[in-house]
Every structure is written in C-alpha cells, then in structure tokens.
C-alpha positions in Angstrom: -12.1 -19.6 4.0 -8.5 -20.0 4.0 -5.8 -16.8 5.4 -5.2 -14.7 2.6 -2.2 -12.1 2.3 -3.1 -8.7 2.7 -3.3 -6.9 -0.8 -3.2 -3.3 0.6 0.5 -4.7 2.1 3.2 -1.3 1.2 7.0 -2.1 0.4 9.5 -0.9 3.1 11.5 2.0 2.2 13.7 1.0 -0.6 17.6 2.3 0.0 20.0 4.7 -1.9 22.4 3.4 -4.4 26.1 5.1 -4.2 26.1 5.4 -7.5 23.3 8.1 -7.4 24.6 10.2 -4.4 28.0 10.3 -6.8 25.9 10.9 -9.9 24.3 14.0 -8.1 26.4 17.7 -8.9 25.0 19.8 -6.2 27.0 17.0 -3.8 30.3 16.6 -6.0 31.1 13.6 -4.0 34.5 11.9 -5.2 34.4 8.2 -4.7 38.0 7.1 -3.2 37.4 3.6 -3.3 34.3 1.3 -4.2 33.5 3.3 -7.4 32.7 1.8 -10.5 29.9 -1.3 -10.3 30.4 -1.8 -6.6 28.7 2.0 -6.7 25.1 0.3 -7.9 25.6 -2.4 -5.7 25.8 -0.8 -2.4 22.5 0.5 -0.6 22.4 3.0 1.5 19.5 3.0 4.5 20.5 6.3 6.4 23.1 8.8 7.0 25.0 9.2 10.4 27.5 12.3 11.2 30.3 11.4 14.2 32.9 12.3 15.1 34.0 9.6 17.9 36.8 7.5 17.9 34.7 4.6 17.4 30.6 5.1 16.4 30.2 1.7 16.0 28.0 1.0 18.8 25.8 3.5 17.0 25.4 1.7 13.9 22.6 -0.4 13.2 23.7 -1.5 9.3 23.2 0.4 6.1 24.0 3.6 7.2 26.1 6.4 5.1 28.8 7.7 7.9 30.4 10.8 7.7 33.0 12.2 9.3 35.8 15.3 9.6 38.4 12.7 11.7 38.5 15.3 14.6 39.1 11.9 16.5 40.6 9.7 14.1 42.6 7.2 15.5 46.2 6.5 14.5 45.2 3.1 13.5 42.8 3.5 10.7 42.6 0.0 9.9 41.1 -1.1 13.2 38.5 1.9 12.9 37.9 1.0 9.7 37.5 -2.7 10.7 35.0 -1.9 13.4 32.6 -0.1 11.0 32.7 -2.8 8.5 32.1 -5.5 11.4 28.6 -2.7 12.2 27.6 -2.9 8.7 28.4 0.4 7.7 27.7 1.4 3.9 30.1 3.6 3.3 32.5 6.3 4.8 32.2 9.6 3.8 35.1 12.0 4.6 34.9 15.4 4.9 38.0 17.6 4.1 38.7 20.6 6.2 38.9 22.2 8.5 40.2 19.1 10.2 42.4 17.8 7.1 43.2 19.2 3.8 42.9 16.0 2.1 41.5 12.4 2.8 44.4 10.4 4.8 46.2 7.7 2.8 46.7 5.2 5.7 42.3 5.8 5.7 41.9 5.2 2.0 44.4 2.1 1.7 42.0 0.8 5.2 39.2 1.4 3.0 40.6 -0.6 0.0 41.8 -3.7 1.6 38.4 -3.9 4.1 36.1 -3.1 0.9 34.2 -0.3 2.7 33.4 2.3 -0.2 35.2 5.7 0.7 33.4 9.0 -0.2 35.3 12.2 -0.2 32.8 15.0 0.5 34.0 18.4 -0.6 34.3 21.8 1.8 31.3 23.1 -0.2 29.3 20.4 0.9 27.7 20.4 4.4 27.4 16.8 5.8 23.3 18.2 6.0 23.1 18.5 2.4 24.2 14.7 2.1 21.7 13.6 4.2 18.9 15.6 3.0 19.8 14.0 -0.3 19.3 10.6 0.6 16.6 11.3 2.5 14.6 13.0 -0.8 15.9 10.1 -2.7 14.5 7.4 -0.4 11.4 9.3 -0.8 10.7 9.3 -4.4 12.4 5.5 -4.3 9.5 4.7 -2.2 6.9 6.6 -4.2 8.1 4.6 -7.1 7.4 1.4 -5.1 4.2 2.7 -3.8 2.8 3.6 -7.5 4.4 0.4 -9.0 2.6 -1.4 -6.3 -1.1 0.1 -7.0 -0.6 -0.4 -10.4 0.4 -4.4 -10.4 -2.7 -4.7 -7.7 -5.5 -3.1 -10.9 -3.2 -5.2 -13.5 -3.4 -8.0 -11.6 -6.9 -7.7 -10.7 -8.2 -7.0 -14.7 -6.4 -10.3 -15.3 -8.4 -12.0 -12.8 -11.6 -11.0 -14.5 -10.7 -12.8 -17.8 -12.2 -15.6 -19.2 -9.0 -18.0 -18.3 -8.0 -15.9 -15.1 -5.4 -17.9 -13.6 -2.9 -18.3 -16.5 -3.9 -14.8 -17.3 -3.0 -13.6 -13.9 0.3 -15.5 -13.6 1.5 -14.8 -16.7 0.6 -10.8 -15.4 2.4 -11.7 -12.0 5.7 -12.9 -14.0 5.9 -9.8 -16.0 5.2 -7.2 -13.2 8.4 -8.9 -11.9 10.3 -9.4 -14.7 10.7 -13.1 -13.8 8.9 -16.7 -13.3 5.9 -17.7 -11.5 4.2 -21.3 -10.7 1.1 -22.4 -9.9 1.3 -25.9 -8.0 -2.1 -27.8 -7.8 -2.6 -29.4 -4.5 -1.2 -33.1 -4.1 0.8 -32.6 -7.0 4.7 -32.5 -7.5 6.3 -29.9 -9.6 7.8 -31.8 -12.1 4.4 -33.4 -12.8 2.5 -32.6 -16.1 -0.6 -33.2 -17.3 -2.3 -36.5 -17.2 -0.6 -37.2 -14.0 -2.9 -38.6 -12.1 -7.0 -39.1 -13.0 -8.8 -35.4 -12.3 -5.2 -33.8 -11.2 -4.6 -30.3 -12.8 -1.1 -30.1 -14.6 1.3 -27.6 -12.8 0.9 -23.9 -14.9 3.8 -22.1 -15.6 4.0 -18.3 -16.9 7.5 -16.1 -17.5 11.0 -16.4 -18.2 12.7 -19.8 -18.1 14.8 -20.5 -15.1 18.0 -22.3 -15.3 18.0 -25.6 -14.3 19.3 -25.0 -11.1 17.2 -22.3 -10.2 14.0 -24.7 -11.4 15.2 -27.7 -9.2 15.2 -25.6 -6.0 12.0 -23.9 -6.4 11.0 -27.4 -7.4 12.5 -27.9 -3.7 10.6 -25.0 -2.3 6.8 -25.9 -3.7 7.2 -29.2 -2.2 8.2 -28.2 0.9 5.3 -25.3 1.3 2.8 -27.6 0.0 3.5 -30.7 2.7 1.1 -31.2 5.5 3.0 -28.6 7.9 4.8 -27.3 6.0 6.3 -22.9 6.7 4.0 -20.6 5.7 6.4 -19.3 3.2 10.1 -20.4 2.4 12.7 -18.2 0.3 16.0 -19.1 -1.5 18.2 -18.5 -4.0 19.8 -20.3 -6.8 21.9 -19.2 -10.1 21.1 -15.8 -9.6 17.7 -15.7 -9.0 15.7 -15.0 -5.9 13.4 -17.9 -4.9 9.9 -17.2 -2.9 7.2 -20.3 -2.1 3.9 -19.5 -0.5 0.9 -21.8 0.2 -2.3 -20.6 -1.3 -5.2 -21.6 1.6 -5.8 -24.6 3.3 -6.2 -26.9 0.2 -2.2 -27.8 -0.6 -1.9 -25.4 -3.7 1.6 -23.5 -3.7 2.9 -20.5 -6.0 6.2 -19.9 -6.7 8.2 -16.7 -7.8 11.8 -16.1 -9.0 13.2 -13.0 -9.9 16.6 -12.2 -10.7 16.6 -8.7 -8.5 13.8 -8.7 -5.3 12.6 -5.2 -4.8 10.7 -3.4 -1.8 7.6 -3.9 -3.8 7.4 -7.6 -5.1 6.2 -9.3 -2.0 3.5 -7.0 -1.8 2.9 -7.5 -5.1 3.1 -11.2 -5.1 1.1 -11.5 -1.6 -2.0 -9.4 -4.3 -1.8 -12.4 -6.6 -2.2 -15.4 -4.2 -4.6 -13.3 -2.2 -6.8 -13.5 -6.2 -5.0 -17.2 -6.9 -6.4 -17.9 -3.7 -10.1 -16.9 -4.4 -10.1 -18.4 -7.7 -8.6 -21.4 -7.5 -9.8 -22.6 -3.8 -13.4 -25.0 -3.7 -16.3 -23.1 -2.6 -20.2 -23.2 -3.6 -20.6 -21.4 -6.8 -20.6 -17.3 -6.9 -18.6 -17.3 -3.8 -15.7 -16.2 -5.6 -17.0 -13.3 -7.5 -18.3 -11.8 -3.9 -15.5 -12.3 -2.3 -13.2 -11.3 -4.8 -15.5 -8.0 -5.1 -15.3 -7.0 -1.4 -11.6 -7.7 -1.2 -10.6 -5.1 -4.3 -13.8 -2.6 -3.9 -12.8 -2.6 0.1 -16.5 -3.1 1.3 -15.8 -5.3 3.8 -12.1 -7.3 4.0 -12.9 -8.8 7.3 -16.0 -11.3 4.7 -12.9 -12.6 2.7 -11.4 -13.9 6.2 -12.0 -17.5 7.9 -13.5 -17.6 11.7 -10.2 -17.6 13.4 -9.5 -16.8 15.9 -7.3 -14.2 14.1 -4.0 -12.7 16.4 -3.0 -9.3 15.3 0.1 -8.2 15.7 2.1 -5.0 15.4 6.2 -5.4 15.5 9.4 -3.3 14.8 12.7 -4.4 14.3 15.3 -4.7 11.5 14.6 -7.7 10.2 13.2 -8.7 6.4 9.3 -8.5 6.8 9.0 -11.4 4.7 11.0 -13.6 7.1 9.0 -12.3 10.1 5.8 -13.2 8.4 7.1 -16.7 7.3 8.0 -17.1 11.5 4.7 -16.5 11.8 3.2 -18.6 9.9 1.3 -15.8 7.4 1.7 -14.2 4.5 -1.0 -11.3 5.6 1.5 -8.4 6.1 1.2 -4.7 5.8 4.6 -3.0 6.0 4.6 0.7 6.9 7.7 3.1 7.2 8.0 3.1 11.2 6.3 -0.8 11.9 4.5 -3.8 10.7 1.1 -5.1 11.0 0.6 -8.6 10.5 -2.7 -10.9 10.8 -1.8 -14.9 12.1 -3.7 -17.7 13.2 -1.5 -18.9 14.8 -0.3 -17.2 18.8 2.9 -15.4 18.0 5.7 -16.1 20.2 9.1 -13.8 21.1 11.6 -13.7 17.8 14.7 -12.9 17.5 15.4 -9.0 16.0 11.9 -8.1 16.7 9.8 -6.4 19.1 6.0 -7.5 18.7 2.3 -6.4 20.4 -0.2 -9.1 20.3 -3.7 -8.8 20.3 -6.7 -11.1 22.0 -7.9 -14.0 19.9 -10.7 -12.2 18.0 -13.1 -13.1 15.0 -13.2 -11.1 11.6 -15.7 -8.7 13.2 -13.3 -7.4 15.6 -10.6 -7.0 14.0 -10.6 -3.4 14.4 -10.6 -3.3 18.1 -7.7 -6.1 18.2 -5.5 -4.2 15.8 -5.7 -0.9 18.3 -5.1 -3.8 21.4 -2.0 -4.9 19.3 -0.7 -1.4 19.1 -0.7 -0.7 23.1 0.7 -4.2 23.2 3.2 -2.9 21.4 3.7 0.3 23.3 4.5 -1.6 26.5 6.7 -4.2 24.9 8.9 -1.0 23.8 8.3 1.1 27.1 9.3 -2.7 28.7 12.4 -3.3 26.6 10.6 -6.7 25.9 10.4 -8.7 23.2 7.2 -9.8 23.7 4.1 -8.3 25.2 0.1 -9.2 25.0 -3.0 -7.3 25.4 -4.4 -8.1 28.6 -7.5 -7.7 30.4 -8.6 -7.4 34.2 -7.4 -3.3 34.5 -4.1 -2.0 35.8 -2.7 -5.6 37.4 -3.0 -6.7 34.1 -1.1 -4.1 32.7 2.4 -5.0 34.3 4.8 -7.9 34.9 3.7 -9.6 38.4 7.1 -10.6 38.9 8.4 -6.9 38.0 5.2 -5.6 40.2 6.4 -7.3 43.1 9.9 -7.0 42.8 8.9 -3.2 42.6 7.2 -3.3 45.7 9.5 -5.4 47.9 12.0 -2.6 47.1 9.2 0.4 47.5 8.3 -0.9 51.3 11.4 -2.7 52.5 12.2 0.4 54.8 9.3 -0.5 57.2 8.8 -2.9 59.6 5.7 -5.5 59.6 3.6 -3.5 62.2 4.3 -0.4 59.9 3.4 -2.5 57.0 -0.1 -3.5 58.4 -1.0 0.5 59.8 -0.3 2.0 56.5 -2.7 -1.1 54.5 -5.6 -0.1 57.0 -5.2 3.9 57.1 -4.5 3.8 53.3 -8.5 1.3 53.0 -9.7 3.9 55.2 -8.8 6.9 53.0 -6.3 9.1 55.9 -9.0 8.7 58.6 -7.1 8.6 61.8 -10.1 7.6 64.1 -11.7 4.7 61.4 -7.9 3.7 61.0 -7.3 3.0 65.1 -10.5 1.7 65.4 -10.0 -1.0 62.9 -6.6 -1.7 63.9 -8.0 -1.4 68.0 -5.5 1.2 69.0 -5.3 5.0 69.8 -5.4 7.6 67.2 -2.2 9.6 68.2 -0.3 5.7 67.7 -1.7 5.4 64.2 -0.7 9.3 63.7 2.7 8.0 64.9 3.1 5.0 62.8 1.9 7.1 59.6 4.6 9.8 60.7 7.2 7.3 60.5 6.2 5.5 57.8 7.0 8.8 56.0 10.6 9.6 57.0 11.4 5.7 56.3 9.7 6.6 52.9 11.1 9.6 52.1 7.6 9.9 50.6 5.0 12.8 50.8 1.6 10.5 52.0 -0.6 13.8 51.6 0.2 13.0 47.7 -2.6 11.1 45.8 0.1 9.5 43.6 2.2 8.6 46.4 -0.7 6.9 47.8 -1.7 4.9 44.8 1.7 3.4 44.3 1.6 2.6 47.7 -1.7 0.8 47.7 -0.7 -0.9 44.4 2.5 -2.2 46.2 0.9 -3.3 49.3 -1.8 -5.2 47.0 0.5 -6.8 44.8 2.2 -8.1 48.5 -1.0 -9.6 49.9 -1.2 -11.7 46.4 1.8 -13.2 47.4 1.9 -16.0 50.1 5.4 -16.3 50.5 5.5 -12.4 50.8 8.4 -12.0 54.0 6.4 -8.2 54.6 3.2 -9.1 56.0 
C-alpha cells in the first residue's frame, strides 16, 4: 500500500489580522499608518514588548512590537528599517509617560518603510494587547480545528456514495472554496476522455480557474506525477494558490487551487487524497472498504500503511509545514502548536530552518516506539544546537558526538602527563583500590596514592565523587578508541 497523508494532521496556529486588534474597544488602538485594507492584510503571529535601541536580533517575523521609545534613537528611519528588514508586523507605540504623543519623524519612518504604526493609548497596558492576541489566536485556531473535523466527516460521507470520487472532489472544492483535480495515472491534464484505450478522463469539481492559473497547475500535475517526481509541489498563478500531490505509488496526482490558503486546507486536502488514495489505487476487491474503515474508525492506522521501513520524524522551526513535508518527500504530517510529526520513507537529511529527530527504520507495528525514539532525537538535536540528530543504539557512546566526545576529553585530561594518564585508567577499573591498583600496575601502594593525589590538584576535581569518576572513565574510554590519541 502506497504512503498516505495523515488525516488526523491539525492546522498551525492561524495569525491575528490588524484589522481585528483595531476593531476591538477594550484596546482603542489608533492605526497611524497601514489602516484601511492593508489592516486585513497583515498577520500578526506574536507580541513582543522592548524597549532597546534596536530589538531586532529578537525578532523572528510576524511579531506585534510595542514600545514606550525610552531608547528611541534619533534616527527613526534606521530603527524603523531594521524592524522591517526582521519582519516585524507592526509597531505599536505607547504614549506616556515617555512621550505625550507618537513622534512625527517615527510615523513619517513608518509611512515611507510600509511598517503599520499602532498608537496604543495610556489606558491600555502593553499586557492587555498581548493577551488579546493571544485569546484571538486561540479561538482562530479553534475555528481551524472544528472546520477541520468537519471537512474530515464531509469528506468521508462523500466517500461512501455510490460515485465516491466525483462526490468527494466536488466536496473537497467546496470545503475550500476553490478547484480540485483528479489526474489518472499516465495521463496529461489537458487529456479528456477517449484519450487513450482503458485511460480514465481527468475529473474536475469547483470553480473555474483562469487560464493562467489552469496552465500552471496543468504544470504542477505533470510534474508530481513523473517517475521522480517531489512529493508535493506548490505555486501560484492569477491569484490563486496552487498545491499538487501524488496519490500512492500508481502515477495518479490531485490538484487544489484556492484563492486564499488557510491553516486548515492542507490538512484538509491531505484527508481527501488519504480517501482518493484508498479508492482509486488497485487492490484485490474489499480491500478498500477495510482499509478505508480502520483509517476513519481509528482501529488500527498502522494496517492502512505499506512495509516500509517507515522514518518518523519530529522537527521545529519556522518554516511552512507543507514545504518541510514536500523536502521530505511525504505528505503524512501532523502539525501541532509547539512541533511537527511527520512519517517518510525516505531517511531525512539536515534542512535548512529546521531542527529534526529521526527515528530507526521501523515497520507499521512499531511505529509507536519509533515516534517516542524521534522525540529524544529531537531533544538532543535541540540540547546539541544541531540540525540534525538520530536515535541511536549501543547505550551512552551512542548517545553523543564521537568527535565532540573526544574533543571533550582531550580538554578534560590534558593537565596530566601519560604515566598519570595510565594510573588513574587502572585505579579507576579497580574501583579506588590502592593495593589491586599497584599490583596491576607492579608498583607500591603509597606511589599509586601519590599519582591519584596529583592527579587531583592537576584536575581540580574531587575523585571521591561518583560523577567525577564517571566522566572520567567515559573520557579515558573514549581516548583508548582512538589510535591516534597523543594521551596514552
């Protein structure tokens, strides 16, 4: 059975227009510049209070900033500059107790950089702001969430139809409010029926696209459905938002447009090809009824899934979940608030803007186990600063970086000398016996309490301390794996 996208996928966290922070009273923020339709357009991800000279190393795009100007520089245009080169939403500036008013020089940087510029009253704390977009994200992402669950029993009630798959696209176009294609395998888009002896005619459900918009999903089918083709390809054309994505193994493609993409439509779209998928793709006869069942009733996912090996992965980072799934080469993505989880075939490498855990190669059956690998994966990668970082077994020298390991210990023991070296590896194997210690090193007792003595004032170390010891024995057995090691 081919990969399917995960239906249970959840939309990010959709952001706050301007326009509604204005529309809200409580606020009685005054929009200085950027009002009018340029108010809907601009999103709003998160709200960040400062009052530095320049917070623009603490941006990471879409935020809401706000700010008294306690440091404002003279030069408002090049502060104003530097938060639109950050990706800053908007400025909101808060009058008194610094200024009585919003400066003019600010507002005319505002203007000619097109950063929107909100004045926020004395009545209103800069807490009250954020605690508004934060409620508003919130029911923004419950809308998602419920507009989600309901496309997923729409589209699965059109699946059971007599004629499911027109049924179902014609479902998928108007949960979106835009187009949807069904490409047959081997087949071009602009073929119709008739084209070729036993070849299904390309099905079509929706709103017309322009004929610019229809030439380059045209473009975007063809490209999905070659041998090697991505896994999914977007674009955009006239307006409208352009998503391909290969249904199984078997060459079949469907495309979406929609004039506006929202948090919710991939997941939505990735719950039709997942039921496109089971209908349309060849298998012995009642095979799609079961697996259609289990998928929806949630008896047992993993039966829906080919062998593998399956990697799973878990990632953060601030990049479009769609794109990330695409690099890797599936469309099975679950998007929570804090991080993804993603299913591939395919062994994930390092990608840019992203910070991934990778599980063992496992089967259906243990996918469980490799999704709880993937998030200690994960764990380390972030504790690491990594981009990358796989599960790995064989205990705690699998754990860590061998070059970091031994670049750890070099540092650790490069205070003693090589016959210091060798007397703390045998009285640290002999557990602090001093007479086992001399007698497998074949001197006295009082020279190996000597040694051990001075080992711990080059150390600065306490050797009575069991994790003193243990990071000492790790370092001197990460040095004996080494053959060019210079402390022997």
């Amino acid at each position: 059975m081919p990969a399917l996208p995960s239906a249970s996928a959840t939309p990010p966290t959709p952001g706050v227009e301007l326009a509604a922070l204005l529309a809200d009273r409580e606020l009685g923020l005054r929009a200085l510049t950027g009002a009018g339709d340029r108010a809907a357009a601009v999103a709003v991800h998160a709200v960040h209070a400062s009052e530095m000279a320049d917070p623009s190393p603490y941006l990471l795009g879409g935020e809401l900033l706000l700010t008294a100007g306690a440091q404002l520089e003279a030069d408002a245009d090049a502060y104003v500059a530097r938060l639109v080169a950050a990706g800053a939403a908007a400025l909101g500036f808060g009058v008194a107790p610094v200024y009585e008013e919003v400066p003019p020089e600010l507002a005319a940087a505002c203007a000619r950089h097109g950063l929107p510029l909100l004045e926020v009253p004395p009545r209103t704390p800069f807490t009250a702001v954020a605690r508004t977009v934060w409620r508003l994200m919130a029911e923004a992402r419950t809308r998602e969430l419920r507009r989600v669950t309901e496309a997923q029993q729409s589209l699965a009630a059109a699946a059971a139809r007599p004629d499911p798959v027109p049924a179902l696209l014609r479902r998928l176009a108007a949960t979106l409010g835009g187009h949807a294609t069904l490409l047959p395998a081997g087949q071009g888009p602009g073929q119709g029926p008739g084209q070729g002896p036993g070849q299904a005619a390309a099905r079509h459900a929706g709103r017309d696209l322009p004929p610019e918009a229809a030439g380059a999903l045209a473009a975007l089918l063809t490209r999905v459905g070659a041998p090697g083709g991505p896994a999914t390809a977007t674009d955009a054309a006239a307006g409208w938002q352009l998503t391909a994505y290969p249904l199984g193994g078997e060459g079949q493609v469907l495309g979406v447009a929609v004039p506006d993409r929202t948090p919710g439509d991939h997941a939505i779209t990735a719950i039709a090809a997942v039921l496109l998928t089971l209908l349309t793709t060849h298998r012995p006869a009642g095979a799609e009824a079961g697996a259609l069942t289990r998928l929806l009733l949630g008896g047992s996912p993993a039966e829906a899934l080919g062998p593998g090996p399956w990697h799973v992965v878990h990632a953060r980072g601030t990049g479009d979940p769609q794109a990330l799934a695409a690099a890797l080469g599936t469309v099975l993505v679950d998007a929570r608030e804090e991080e993804l989880r993603l299913l591939a075939e395919r062994e994930p490498g390092p990608l840019p803007g992203w910070r991934l855990g990778v599980s063992a190669p496992a089967g259906p059956e243990a996918l469980a186990g490799a999704e709880a690998q993937a998030r200690r994966a994960l764990r380390r990668a972030e504790a690491a600063r990594a981009p990358l970082a796989r599960h790995t077994a064989g205990g705690l020298d699998a754990l860590l970086d061998p070059a970091e390991a031994l670049t750890h210990a070099r540092e650790l023991l490069a205070p003693l000398a090589p016959e210091q070296v060798r007397t703390l590896r045998a009285w640290l194997a002999h557990h602090g016996s001093w007479d086992r210690t001399a007698a497998a090193l074949g001197v006295h007792r009082n020279t190996v309490r000597q040694r051990v003595a001075r080992c711990t004032a080059l150390l600065g170390r306490d050797l009575d301390d069991p994790d003193t010891r243990m990071e000492l024995w790790f370092a001197l057995r990460t040095l004996d794996r080494q053959d060019n090691s210079p402390v022997t």
